[in-house]
C-alpha positions, 0 to 999 in steps of 0.5 A: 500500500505503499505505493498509493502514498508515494507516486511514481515520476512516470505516472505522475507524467503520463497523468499529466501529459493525459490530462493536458490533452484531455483539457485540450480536447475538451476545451477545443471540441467541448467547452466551447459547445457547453459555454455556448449552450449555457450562454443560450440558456442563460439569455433563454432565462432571462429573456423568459424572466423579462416575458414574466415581468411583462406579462406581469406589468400587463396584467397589472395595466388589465386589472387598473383597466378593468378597475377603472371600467367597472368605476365609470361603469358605476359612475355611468349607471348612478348618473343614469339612475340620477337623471332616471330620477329627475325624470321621475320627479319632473314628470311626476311634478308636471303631472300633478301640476297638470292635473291641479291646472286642469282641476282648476280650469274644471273648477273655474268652469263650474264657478262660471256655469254656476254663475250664469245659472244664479244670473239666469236664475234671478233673471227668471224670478225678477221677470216673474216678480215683475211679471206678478207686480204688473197683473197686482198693480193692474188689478189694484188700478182696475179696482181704484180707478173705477171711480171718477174721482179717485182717478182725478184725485190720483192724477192731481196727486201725481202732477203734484209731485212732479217737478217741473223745472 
């Protein structure tokens, strides 16, 4: 076991002149190739990682932009459930309004129809009284006036009490 500890000069050469030629075969033929091949892959990660960052920050821009959408989306449905509203209340306000117009005009109407019916109405009875009031008179002249004198005493009273100037 003595010779593992102690080595001999011509392994010592012939290991090393294997190596050098097997380090210059490798770094000819082999090196070149790996080194190339963890160069693609390193540019292939970082290329995939700038992809994720991307892909991330577009996500991030999708889900600002949907966010805001769904924020005017709301904006737009309260405006529109506001002005929804307003119309509402001005129909509502131009109905009632409408219909208290109209109820007035109604209102009025039957005042004047009222009105005209009272003013007919005491048209008739004045006609009637007067109508009355002439056949009385007529019958209390008829009466008075059968005599001579009352009808002389009436006529001087009359031209009695009219001045003439």
């Amino acid at each position: 076991m003595d010779f593992l500890l102690t080595p001999d000069p011509g392994l010592v050469f012939w290991t090393t002149i294997s190596f050098g030629i097997l380090a210059f075969i490798l770094k000819k033929y082999a090196w070149g190739p790996i080194l190339h091949a963890l160069n693609v892959r390193n540019e292939t990660i970082e290329q995939s990682l700038q992809a994720a960052e991307r892909a991330k920050a577009e996500v991030e821009d999708l889900v600002k932009t949907r966010q805001q959408m769904m924020d005017d989306a709301r904006n737009k449905r309260d405006e529109l459930l506001k002005e929804t509203r307003e119309l509402k209340d001005k129909i509502l306000s131009e109905a009632r309004s409408g219909a208290n117009e109209e109820a007035d005009k109604i209102i009025d109407s039957a005042r004047k129809q009222i009105m005209a019916e009272k003013s007919a109405a005491i048209k008739d009875l004045k006609k009637q009284v007067a109508e009355l009031s002439v056949d009385i008179a007529g019958l209390l002249l008829h009466a008075e006036l059968k005599d001579d004198q009352k009808q002389k005493a009436i006529i001087d009273k009359y031209l009695d009490s009219v001045n003439f100037n």
